[in-house]
C-alpha positions in Angstrom: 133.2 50.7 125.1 134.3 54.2 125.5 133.1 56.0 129.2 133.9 59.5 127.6 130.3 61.3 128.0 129.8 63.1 124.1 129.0 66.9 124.8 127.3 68.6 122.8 129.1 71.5 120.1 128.1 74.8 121.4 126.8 76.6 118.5 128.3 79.4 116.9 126.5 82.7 116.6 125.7 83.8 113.3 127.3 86.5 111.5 125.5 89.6 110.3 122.9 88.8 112.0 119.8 91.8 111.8 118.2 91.7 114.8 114.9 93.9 113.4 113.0 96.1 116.0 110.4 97.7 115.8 112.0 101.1 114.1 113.5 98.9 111.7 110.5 97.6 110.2 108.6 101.2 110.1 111.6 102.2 107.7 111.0 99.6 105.4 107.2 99.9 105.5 107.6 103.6 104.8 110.2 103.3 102.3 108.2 100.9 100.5 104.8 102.9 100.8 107.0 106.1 99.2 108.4 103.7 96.3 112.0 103.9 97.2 114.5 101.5 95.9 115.5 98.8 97.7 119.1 99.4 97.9 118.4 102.8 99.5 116.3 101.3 102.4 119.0 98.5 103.1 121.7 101.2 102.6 119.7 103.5 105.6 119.7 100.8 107.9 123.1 98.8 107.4 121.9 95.7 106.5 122.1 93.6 102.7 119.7 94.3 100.3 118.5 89.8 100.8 117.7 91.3 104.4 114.9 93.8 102.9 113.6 91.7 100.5 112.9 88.6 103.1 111.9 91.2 106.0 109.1 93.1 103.4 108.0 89.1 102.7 107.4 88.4 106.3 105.7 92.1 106.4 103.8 90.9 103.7 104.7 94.3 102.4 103.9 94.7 98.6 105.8 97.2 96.8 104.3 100.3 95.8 105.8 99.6 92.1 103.5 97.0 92.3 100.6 98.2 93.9 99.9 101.3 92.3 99.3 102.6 89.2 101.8 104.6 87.1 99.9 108.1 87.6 99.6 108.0 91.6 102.8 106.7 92.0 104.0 110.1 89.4 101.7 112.4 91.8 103.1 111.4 95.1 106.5 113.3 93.6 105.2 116.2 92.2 104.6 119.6 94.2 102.6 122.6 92.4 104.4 125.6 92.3 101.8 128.6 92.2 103.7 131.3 91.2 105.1 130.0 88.1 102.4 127.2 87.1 105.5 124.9 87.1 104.7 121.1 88.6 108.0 120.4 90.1 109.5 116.8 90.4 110.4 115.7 94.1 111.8 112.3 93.6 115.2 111.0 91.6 116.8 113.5 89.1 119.7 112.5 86.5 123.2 114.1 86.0 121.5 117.1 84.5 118.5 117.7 86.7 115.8 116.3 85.2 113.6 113.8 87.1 112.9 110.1 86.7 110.6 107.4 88.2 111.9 104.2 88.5 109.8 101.2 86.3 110.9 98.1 86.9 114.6 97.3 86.1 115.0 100.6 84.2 114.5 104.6 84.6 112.0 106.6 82.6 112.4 110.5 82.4 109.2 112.1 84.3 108.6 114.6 81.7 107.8 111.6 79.0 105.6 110.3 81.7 103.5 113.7 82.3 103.1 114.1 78.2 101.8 110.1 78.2 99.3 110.6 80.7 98.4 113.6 79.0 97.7 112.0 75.9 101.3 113.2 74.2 103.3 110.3 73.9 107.1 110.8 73.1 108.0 109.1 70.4 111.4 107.5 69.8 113.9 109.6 69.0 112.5 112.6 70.2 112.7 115.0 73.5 110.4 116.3 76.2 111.5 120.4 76.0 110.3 123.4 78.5 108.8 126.7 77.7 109.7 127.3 81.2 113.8 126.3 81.3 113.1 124.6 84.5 114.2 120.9 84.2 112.7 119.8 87.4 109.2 121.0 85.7 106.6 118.2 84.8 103.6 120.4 83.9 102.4 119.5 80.6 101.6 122.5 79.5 104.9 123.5 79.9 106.8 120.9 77.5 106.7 120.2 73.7 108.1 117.5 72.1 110.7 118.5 69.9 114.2 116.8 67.9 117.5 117.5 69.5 118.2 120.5 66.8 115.1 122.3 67.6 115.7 121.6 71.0 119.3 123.6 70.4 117.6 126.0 68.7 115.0 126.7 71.4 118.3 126.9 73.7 120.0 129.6 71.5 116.9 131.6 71.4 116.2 132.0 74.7 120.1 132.9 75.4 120.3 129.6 77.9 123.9 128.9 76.1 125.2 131.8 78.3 127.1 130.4 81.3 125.1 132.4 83.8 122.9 135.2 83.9 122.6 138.5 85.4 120.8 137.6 88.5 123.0 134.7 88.9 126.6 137.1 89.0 124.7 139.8 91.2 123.9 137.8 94.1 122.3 139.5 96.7 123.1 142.7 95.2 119.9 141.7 92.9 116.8 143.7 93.8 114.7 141.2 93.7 116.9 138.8 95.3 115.5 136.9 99.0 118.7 135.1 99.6 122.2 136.1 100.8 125.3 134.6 99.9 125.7 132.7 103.3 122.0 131.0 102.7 123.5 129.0 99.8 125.9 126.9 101.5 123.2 125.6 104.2 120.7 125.4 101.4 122.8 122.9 99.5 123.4 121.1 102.3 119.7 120.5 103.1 119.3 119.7 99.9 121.4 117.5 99.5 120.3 115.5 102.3 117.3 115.0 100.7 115.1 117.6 101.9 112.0 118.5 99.8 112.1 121.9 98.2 108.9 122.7 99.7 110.2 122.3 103.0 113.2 124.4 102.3 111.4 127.0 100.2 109.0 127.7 103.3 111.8 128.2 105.9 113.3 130.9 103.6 110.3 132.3 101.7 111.5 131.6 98.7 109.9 129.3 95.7 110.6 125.6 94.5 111.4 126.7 91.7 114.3 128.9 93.3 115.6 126.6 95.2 115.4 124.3 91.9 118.1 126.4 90.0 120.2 126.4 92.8 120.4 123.1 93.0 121.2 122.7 89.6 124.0 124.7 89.8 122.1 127.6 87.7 122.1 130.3 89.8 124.3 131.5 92.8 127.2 129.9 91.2 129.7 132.4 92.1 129.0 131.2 95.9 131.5 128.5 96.8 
């Protein structure tokens, strides 16, 4: 019989292993108390989007998508802009501007959410239009419902085929104008970090809605 004394294998750390602190789980309780996706909370803190889901379990953290009806989770992303009456949407946009709220495994535009819980369904087929031309607006009193030819009409119109307007080419050089060419680039940025527009708009006095068209590339487009 063998004298050699067995040892025991040392074990091997594991790999990828999240050590969560305290930090860590306020970020996922917040992100999941604002709604977001859960690939965009396991993207802002480096770890696999399996991590999230089993870390939320042991928070016993229910998701908001879940937890709250269709119409509070639609307030909590829209900001009242008084000036123009326009309700403008601070969560996910598309492409081309126009907001969405996330419903299960698919998207649905926020401006056929505002005309359901109004009691103006869209039906198939159809679109949600502005009076106003802002596509971040989700007022209902600002949209009709409308085919994509009298949507194009409603386009030609109102001159919105043009590839910018007058205020747009004069800049600063606009009377009415707040903003200087050198506030564009820093505004962009901001935004683009996913800054509110209301937080924006009050640090240079100008409106959501403003700071809307610039986002959308539909003003200021001469600034580089």
């Amino acid at each position: 019989m063998s004298d050699a004394v067995q040892t025991a294998r040392p074990k091997r750390p594991r790999l990828n292993y999240h050590v969560w602190t305290a930090d860590d789980d306020a970020v996922v309780r917040t992100g999941y108390l604002r709604g977001d996706s859960v690939p965009a909370i396991a993207s802002a803190l480096g770890v696999s989007i399996s991590a999230v889901h089993n870390r939320a379990r042991i928070l016993s953290q229910p998701h908001r998508r879940k937890s709250r009806s269709l119409e509070q989770r639609f307030w909590d992303y829209v900001s009242c802009e008084p000036n123009s009456g326009c309700w403008l949407w601070d969560g996910s946009y598309d492409r081309k501007g126009y907001g969405q709220l996330r419903l299960k495994k698919s998207s649905r535009y926020a401006t056929h959410i505002a005309l359901a819980l109004d009691g103006r369904p869209v039906p198939a087929g159809m679109l949600a239009c502005h009076h106003c031309d802002i596509p971040s607006c989700v007022n209902p009193a600002h949209l009709f419902v409308a085919t994509a030819q009298q949507n194009t009409a409603d386009m030609m119109a109102k001159g919105r085929n043009r590839p910018f307007d007058d205020a747009a080419r004069l800049g600063s050089r606009n009377p009415t104008a707040k903003l200087t060419e050198s506030d564009i680039p820093e505004i962009r940025r901001r935004l683009e970090r996913g800054e509110t527009l209301r937080s924006v708009g009050a640090d240079y006095g100008v409106s959501e809605a403003n700071l809307s068209g610039i986002r959308l590339g539909k003003t200021w487009r001469h600034v580089e």
